[in-house]
C-alpha positions in Angstrom: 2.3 152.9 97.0 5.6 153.9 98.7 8.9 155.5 97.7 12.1 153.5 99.1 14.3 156.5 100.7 18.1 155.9 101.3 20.6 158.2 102.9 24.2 158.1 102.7 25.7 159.0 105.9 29.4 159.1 104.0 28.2 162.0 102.5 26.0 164.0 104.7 27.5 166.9 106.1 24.5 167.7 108.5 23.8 170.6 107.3 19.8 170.4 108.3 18.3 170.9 104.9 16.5 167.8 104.7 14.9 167.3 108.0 14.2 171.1 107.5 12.4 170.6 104.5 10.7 167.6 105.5 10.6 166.8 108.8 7.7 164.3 108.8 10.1 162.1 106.8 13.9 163.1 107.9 15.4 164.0 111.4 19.0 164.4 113.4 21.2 161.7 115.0 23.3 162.3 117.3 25.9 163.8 114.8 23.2 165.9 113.6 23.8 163.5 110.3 20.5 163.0 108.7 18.4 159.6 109.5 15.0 158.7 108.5 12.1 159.1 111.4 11.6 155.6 113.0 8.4 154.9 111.7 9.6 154.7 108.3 12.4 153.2 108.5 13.2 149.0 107.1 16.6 148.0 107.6 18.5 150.7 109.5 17.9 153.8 110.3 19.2 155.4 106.7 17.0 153.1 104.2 13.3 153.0 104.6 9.8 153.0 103.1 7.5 156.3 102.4 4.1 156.9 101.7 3.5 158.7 98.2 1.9 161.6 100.0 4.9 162.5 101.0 6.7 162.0 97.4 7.2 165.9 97.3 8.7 166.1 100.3 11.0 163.5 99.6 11.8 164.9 96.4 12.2 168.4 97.6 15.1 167.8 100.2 16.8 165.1 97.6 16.9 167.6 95.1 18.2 169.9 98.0 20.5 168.5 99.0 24.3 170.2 98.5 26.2 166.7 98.5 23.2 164.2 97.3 23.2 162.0 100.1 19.5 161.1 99.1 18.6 158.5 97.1 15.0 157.5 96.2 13.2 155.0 94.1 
């Protein structure tokens, strides 16, 4: 099973949180905006595919986030 990850580069403000949290899932562009790691990624580097084991993670930096630029289903 996987867990479809989208970030909203409008609204991230790079603050580092995310890839902090969980950097087997999220990292830094150039802008230091987040992106997902290439691996996971589907259509661009913002929307992607995850593995459940790393539903917690996911969930942990989405629910961290200060201006909820991560969206998961």
């Amino acid at each position: 099973m996987v867990i479809k990850v989208r970030i909203d580069q409008e609204k991230c403000i790079a603050c580092g949180l995310c890839y902090g949290m969980c950097p087997d899932v999220f990292e830094a562009d150039d802008n230091g905006k987040s992106r997902l790691i290439e691996k996971y990624r589907t259509t661009s580097k913002t929307e992607g595919e995850v593995p459940d084991t790393l539903k917690s993670c996911v969930e942990d930096a989405k629910n961290g986030c200060p201006v909820g630029a991560i969206e998961i289903e």
